[in-house]
Every structure is written in C-alpha cells, then in structure tokens.
N, C-alpha and C positions, 0 to 999 in steps of 0.2 A: 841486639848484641848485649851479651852482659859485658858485667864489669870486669871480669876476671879476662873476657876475650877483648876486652880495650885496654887493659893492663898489660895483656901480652902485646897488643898494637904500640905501646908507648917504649914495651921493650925492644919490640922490633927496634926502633928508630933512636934507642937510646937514649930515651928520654927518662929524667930525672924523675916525674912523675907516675912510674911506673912502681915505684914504693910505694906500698902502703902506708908503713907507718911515718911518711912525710907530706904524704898528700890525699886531700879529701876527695870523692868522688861523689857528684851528683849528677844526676838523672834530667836530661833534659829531652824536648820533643829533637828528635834526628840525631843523639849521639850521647856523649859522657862529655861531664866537662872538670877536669879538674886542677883544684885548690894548694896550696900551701896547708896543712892541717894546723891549726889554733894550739894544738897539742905539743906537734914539734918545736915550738920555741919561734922566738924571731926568723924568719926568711934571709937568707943567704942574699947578699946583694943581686941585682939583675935576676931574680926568681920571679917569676912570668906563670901564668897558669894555662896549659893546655887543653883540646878537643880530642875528642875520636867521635867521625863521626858513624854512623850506625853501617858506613861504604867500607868502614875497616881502617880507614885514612886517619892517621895524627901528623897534629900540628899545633907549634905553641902560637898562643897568641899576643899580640903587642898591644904595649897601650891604649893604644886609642879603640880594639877591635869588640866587640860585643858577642860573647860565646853563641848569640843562637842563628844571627848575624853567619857568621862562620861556618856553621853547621850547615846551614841554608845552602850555602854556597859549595860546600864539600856534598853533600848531598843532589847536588844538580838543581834544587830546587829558584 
C-alpha cells in the first residue's frame, strides 16, 4: 500500500492523521505508521499516533501498544 492510499484509509475513518502537514508517516514491515510531525509544533493533548495496515484497516494506537505489534495483528499474522 502506499502512503497516499493509507492516508486515504485514515481519512476514511476520520482520522486526524490523515494530514500531512501534521503527521509523519513511516514505512513499516505490514502497514504505515504515523507520527505527530516535529514540524507542526507541540501535539494537541490526548494526540496518539496511528497504523494502517497493508489489509487497508486504520487504527489509533494507545499507550501502552507497539506499532509493529499491531500491524501483526491487523495483518492476521
């Protein structure tokens, strides 16, 4: 999947990280995982960085979760 078609997954689902110019997006094995970008300034309280994974499926993730972790899991794997 590229990023442009998990950007559109993020917008499906109205996720906040589906802007570019507030969130980073990097390339992981099974999906995208993205950032808060360094760019945009301080993070907006309760700001969480989301997945997509390569199934088309977003999802933010919570404290305690581990992006690849996730992916694994959205992926069947």
């Amino acid at each position: 999947m590229s990023e442009e078609g998990a950007r559109a997954a993020l917008s499906a689902v109205r996720s906040p990280a589906a802007d570019p110019s507030k969130y980073d997006a990097r390339r992981l094995e099974g999906g995208w995982l993205f950032g808060w970008s360094a760019s945009a300034g301080r993070p907006p309280m309760d700001t969480r960085s989301w997945v997509v994974a390569d199934t088309g499926e977003a999802r933010r993730l919570t404290l305690k979760e581990l992006a690849e972790d996730v992916l694994r899991g959205l992926n069947g794997a």
